[in-house]
C-alpha positions in Angstrom: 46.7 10.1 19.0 47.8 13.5 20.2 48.0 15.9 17.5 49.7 19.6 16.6 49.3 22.1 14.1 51.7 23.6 11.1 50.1 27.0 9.8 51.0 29.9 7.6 49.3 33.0 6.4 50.2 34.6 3.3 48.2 38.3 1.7 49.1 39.8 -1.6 47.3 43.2 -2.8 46.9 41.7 -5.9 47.8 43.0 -9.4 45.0 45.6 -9.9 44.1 47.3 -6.4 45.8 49.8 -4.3 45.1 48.6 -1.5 44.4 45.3 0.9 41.0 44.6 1.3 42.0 41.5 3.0 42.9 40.1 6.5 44.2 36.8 7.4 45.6 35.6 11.1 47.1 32.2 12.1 47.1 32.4 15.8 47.6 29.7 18.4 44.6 27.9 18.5 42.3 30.4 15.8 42.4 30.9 11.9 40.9 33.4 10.0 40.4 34.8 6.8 38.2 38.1 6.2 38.2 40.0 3.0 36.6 43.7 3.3 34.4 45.8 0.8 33.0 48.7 0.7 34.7 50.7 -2.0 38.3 52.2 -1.0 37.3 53.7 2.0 35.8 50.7 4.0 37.0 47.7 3.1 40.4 47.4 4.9 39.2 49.0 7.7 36.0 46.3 8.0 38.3 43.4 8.2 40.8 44.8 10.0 38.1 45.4 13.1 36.1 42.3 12.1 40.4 40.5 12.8 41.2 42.3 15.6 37.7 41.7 17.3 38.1 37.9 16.8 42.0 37.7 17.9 40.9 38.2 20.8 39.1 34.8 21.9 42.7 32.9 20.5 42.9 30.5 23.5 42.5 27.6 24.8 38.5 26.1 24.7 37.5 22.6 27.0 35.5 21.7 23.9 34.7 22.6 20.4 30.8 23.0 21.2 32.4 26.1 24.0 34.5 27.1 20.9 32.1 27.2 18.2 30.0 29.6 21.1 32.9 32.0 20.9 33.1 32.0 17.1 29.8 33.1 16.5 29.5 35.3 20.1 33.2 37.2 18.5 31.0 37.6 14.9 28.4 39.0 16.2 30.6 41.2 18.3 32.6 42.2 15.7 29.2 43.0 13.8 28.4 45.3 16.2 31.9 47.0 16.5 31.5 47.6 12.5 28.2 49.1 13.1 29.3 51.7 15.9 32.3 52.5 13.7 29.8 53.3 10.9 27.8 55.7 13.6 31.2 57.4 14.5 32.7 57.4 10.8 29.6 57.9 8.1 32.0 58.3 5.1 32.2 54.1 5.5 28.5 53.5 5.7 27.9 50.1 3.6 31.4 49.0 4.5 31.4 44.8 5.2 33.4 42.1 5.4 33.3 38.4 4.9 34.7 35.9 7.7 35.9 32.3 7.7 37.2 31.3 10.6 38.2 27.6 12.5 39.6 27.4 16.2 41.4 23.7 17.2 40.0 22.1 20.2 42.6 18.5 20.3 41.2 16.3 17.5 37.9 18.5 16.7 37.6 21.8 14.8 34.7 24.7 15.5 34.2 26.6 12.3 32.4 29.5 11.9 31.7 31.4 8.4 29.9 34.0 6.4 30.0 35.9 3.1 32.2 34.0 0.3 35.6 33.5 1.6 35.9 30.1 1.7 37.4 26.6 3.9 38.6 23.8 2.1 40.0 20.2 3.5 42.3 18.9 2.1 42.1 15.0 2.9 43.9 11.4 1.8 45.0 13.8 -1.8 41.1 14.6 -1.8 39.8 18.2 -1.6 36.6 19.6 -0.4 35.2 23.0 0.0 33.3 22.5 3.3 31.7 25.9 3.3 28.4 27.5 1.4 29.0 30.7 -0.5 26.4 32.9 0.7 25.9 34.2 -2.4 23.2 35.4 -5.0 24.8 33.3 -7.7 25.1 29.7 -5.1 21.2 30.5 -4.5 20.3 29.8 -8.0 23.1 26.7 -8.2 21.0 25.6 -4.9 17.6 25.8 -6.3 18.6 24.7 -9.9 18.3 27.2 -11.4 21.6 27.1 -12.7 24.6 24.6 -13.0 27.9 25.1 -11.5 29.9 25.6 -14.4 27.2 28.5 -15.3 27.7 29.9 -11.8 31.4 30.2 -12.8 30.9 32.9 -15.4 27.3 34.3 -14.3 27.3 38.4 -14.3 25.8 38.4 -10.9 28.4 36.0 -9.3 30.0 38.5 -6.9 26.2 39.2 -5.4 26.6 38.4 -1.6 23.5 37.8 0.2 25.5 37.8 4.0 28.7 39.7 5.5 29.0 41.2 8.5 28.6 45.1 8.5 26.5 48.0 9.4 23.1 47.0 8.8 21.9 43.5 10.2 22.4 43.6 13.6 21.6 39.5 13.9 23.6 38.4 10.5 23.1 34.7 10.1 26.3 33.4 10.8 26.8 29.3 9.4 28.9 27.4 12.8 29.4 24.1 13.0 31.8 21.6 14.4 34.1 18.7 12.5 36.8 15.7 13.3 40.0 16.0 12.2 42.6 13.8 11.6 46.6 13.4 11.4 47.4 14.8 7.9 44.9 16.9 7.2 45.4 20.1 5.2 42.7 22.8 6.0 42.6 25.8 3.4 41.0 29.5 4.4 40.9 31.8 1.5 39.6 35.0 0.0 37.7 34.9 -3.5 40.9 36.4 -4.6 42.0 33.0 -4.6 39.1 31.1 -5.2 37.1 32.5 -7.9 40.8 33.1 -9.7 42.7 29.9 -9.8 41.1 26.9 -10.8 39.9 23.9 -8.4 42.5 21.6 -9.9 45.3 23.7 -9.3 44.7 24.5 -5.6 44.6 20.9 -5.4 47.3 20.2 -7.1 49.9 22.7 -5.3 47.8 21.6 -1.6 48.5 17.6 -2.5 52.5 18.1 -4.1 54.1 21.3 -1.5 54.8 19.9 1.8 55.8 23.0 3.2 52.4 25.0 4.2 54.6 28.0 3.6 56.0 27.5 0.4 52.7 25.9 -0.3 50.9 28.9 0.5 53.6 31.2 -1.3 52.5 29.1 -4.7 48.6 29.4 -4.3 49.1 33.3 -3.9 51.5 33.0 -7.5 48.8 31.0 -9.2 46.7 34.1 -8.5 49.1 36.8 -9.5 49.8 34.6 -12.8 46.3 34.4 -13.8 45.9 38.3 -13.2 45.0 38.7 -9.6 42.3 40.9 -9.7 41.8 40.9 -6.5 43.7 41.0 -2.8 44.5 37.5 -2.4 44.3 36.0 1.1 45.7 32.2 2.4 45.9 30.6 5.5 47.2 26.9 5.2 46.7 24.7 8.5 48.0 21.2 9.2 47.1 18.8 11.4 50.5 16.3 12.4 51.7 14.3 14.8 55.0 15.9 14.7 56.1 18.0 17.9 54.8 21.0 17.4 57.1 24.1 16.8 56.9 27.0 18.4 55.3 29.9 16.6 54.5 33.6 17.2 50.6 34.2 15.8 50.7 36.0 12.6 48.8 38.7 11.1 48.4 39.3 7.5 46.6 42.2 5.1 44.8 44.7 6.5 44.8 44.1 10.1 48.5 43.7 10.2 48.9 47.5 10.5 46.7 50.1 12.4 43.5 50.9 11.1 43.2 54.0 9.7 39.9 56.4 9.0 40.3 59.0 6.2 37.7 61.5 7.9 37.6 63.0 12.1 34.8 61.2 13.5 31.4 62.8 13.5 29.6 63.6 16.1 26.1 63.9 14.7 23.5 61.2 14.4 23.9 59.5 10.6 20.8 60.5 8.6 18.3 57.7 7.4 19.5 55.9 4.5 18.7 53.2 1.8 20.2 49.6 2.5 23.6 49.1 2.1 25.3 48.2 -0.8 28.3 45.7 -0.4 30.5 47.3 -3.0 33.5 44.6 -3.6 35.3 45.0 -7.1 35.9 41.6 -8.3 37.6 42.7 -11.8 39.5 45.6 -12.9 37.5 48.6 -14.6 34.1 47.3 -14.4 32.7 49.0 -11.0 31.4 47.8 -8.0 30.3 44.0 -8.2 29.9 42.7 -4.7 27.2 43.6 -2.4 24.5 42.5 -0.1 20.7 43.5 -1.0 18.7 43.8 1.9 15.0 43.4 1.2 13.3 40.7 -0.3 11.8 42.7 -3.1 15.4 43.0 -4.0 15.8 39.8 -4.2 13.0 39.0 -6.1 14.3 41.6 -8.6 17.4 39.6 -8.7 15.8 36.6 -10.0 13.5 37.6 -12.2 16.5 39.8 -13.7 18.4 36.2 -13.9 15.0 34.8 -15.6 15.2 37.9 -17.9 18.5 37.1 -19.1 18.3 33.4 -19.1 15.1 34.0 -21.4 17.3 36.6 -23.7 20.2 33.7 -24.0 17.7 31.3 -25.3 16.5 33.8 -27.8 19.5 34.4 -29.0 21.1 31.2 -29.2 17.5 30.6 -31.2 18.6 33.4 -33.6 22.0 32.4 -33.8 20.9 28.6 -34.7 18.0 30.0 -37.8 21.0 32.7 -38.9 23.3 29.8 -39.0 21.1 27.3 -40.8 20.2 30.4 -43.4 24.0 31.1 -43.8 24.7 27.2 -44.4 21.8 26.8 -46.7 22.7 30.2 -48.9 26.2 28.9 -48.8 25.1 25.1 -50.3 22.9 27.4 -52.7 25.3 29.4 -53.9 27.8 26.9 -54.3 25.4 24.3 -56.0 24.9 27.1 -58.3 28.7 27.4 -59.2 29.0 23.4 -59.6 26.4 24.1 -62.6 28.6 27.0 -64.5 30.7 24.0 -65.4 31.2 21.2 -67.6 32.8 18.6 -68.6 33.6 15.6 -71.0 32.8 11.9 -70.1 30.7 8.8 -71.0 27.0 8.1 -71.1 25.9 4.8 -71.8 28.5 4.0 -74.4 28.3 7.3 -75.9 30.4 10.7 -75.4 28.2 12.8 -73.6 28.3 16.7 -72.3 28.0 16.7 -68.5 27.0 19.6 -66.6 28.5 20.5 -63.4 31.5 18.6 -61.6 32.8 15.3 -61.1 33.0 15.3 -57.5 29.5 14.0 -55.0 28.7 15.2 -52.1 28.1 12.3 -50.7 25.5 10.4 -52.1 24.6 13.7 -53.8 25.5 14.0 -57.1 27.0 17.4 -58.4 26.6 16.5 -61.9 24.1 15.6 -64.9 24.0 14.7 -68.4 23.6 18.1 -70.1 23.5 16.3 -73.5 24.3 12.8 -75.1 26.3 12.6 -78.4 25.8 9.8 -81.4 29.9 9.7 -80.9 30.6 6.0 -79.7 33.3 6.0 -77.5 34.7 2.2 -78.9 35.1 4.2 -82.1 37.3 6.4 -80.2 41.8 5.7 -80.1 42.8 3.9 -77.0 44.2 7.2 -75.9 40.6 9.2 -76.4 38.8 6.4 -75.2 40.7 6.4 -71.6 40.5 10.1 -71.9 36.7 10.4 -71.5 36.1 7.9 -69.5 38.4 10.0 -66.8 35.9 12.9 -68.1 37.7 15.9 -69.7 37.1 19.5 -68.5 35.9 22.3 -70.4 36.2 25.9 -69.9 32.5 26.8 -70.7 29.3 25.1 -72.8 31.1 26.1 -76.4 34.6 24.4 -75.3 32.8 21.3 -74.2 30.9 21.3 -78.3 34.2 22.0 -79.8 35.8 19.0 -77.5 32.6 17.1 -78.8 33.2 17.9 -82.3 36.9 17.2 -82.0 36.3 13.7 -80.8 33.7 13.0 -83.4 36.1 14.3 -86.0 38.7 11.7 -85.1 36.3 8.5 -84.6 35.4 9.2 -88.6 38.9 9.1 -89.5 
C-alpha cells in the first residue's frame, strides 16, 4: 500500500533560558531533532552545524539499509565538523550535541540516534519510546541498579555518556532500521519535552490531536505549563495513505538562523586540555547538569558515588524509621501518663468503686483501673444514682472522686 508522510516541527526557548539550544528539521524524506550544550556559548551553535551537516543527505535512498549508511556516515561527519569548529573557535571547547534522526525509504524507516533526545511510535493508540538514553542514569536502570521511577528523580539523571562533539572522534552512534505502517505517528523530541511532561500526557495529546501541527503546538504547551526548563524541541511525523501535500522542509531552533561565533577564530593550535565536560542545564539556578565523562575511572567514580548515596538513603530512612518509632513510643508514654492524672466514678463488682484513668480502650487495651473499691452497694443507691455510676461519673482530681464517693454513700444511708 503506497504511503506518504504529514510532518511538523515545532521549538520553543523554553521558560527559563535565553537562548535555543535546540534544533529540529522536517525535510522531505529526513527528521531530526538535536539539542546542543555546552554552556551559552556552544550549545546552539553545536546543533545548528550537527542540522545543517545532516540536511544535506535529505533525498531520495533505493533502500533503508543505503539510508541508515548515510545517517551514521552524516553523524560522524557532522562529528568531525564540531571538532574543527572547536580547533578554529576554542572559547566552545566541550560544546556537544545530541541527535535523533529517521529518513523514510517507502514502507521502511532508517533511524539513527545518540545522546538523550528521544523517538517515540506512536502505534494502534499504543506508544513506545524506541530509542536508549545514552545516559549515566539509563546505565544503572539497565544493570538494576535502579528502577525507573528512581531514574525519574535521580541527581545524576542529566549525565550523558554519548553526544557528538569535540572529543571522540568515533562516537558510537545506535542505527538501525524499522517497518512502518499506514497510521503511524512517529515522535522526535528534546528532553525539554521528555523529562518535562509526563508519559501519559504525550500520549494522550499524540492519540486525541489529529492535526500533527496542532498536535505538536499542544506537546510544546504541556512543557511551558509544567515550567519548561528547558528549550523544547518536536517533530511529529505521520505515515497515511492520503495524497501527500506538498511541503517546503522546515527548519526549527537553532539552525533556523545563521550560526553565530561570539569570538574571531584563532589561529593557534588549542592547548592540551582535560576531557570535555557536556554542560546542559536541565533546571533553572542549579548549574551545569548534563555532560559526558570520558574515562572510565570516571565512570567508576560515578557509580560508586551512586553506591555512596544509595548507602546514605538507607541510613537515613533507617534513622528516620528508630526516630519515628522513639517519637510514637514517647508520644503513647506521655499520653498513657495523662490517661492516669484522671478519675472517675463507676461500678466494681456491685460496689461503687474509684477508677483511675479514662473510660475509653485502646483497643483491647484498657486505659483504666480500679484505684479503689468502696463498701457503698450500688442497689442501695436511687434509680437515678444507680444509672449514674454505672455510666461512670467524672471527677476533677483523686479528692473530688472521695467527696463523689462520700456523697453517694451519704445518700444510700438515708
Amino acid at each position: 500500500m503506497a504511503t506518504s508522510i504529514r510532518a511538523v516541527a515545532v521549538s520553543h526557548v523554553g521558560k527559563v533560558r535565553s537562548n535555543n539550544q535546540d534544533s529540529g528539521y522536517a525535510g522531505a524524506s529526513l527528521f531530526l531533532v538535536a539539542d546542543g550544550m555546552g554552556g551559552h556559548a556552544g550549545g546552539d551553535v553545536a546543533s545548528a552545524i550537527a542540522t545543517n551537516r545532516i540536511k544535506e543527505i535529505d533525498h531520495d535512498y533505493p533502500t533503508a539499509e543505503d539510508a541508515q549508511v548515510a545517517l551514521q556516515s552524516a553523524l560522524l561527519a557532522a562529528n568531525g565538523l564540531l571538532a574543527e569548529t572547536v580547533f578554529e573557535h576554542p572559547e566552545l571547547t566541550g560544546m556537544g550535541t545530541t541527535v535523533s534522526a529517521i529518513i523514510r525509504v517507502d514502507d521502511k524507516l532508517a533511524l539513527a540516534h545518540i545522546g538523550d533526545s528521544r523517538i517515540y511510535l506512536l502505534r494502534d493508540g499504543e506508544l513506545k519510546q524506541v530509542t536508549v538514553d545514552h545516559t549515566f542514569v539509563q546505565r544503572l536502570v539497565d544493570t538494576g541498579r535502579i528502577t525507573e521511577e528512581e531514574a525519574l528523580t535521580h541527581p545524576r539523571r542529566s549525565v550523558l555518556m554519548r553526544v557528538l562533539g569535540d572529543v571522540d572522534s568515533s562516537p558510537e552512534i545506535d542505527t538501525w532500521t524499522v517497518d512502518t505502517l499506514p497510521g503511524d505517528r512517529w515522535l522526535l523530541c528534546s528532553d525539554g519535552l521528555s523529562g518535562v511532561v509526563k508519559r501519559e500526557v504525550i500520549a494522550a495529546i499524540l492519540s486525541n490531536v489529529e492535526s500533527p501541527k496542532v498536535a505538536a503546538e499542544r506537546l510544546v504547551r504541556a512543557s511551558l505549563d509544567a515550567g519548561a526548563p528547558d528549550n523544547v524541541t518536536a517533530v511529529i511525523v505521520d505515515v497515511t495513505t492520503a495524497e501527500e501535500e506538498a511541503r517546503e522542509p522546515v527548519t526549527v531552533g537553532s539552525a533556523s538562523a545563521p550560526v553565530h561565533f561570539e569570538r574571531e577564530p584563532s589561529t593557534h593550535t588549542r592547548a592540551l586540555r582535560l576531557p570535555a565536560l557536556r554542560l546542559h542545564p536541565a533546571r533553572p539556578a542549579t548549574g551545569p547538569t548534563h555532560f559526558e565523562p570520558q574515562t572510565d575511572d570516571y565512570l567508576d567514580e560515578l557509580i560508586e558515588e551512586d553506591q555512596r548515596r544509595a548507602r546514605r538513603r538507607r541510613l537515613t530512612w533507617l534513622l528516620s524509621g528508630v526516630l519515628l518509632v522513639v517519637a510514637i513510643a514517647l508520644a503513647v508514654l506521655l499520653g498513657y501518663q495523662w490517661t492516669q492524672s484522671r478519675y472517675f466514678i463507676g461500678e466494681s463488682s456491685g460496689k461503687v468503686a474509684i477508677f483511675q484513668g479514662v473510660q475509653q480502650n485502646l483497643g483491647p487495651i484498657s486505659l483504666s483501673h480500679v484505684y479503689k473499691e468502696t463498701a457503698v452497694d450500688v442497689d442501695n443507691l436511687s434509680p437515678y444514682e444507680q444509672q449514674q455510676v454505672e455510666d461512670t461519673i467524672n471527677a476533677s482530681s483523686l479528692d473530688d472522686a472521695r467527696r463523689i464517693v462520700e456523697q453517694l454513700s451519704n445518700d444510700s444511708s438515708n
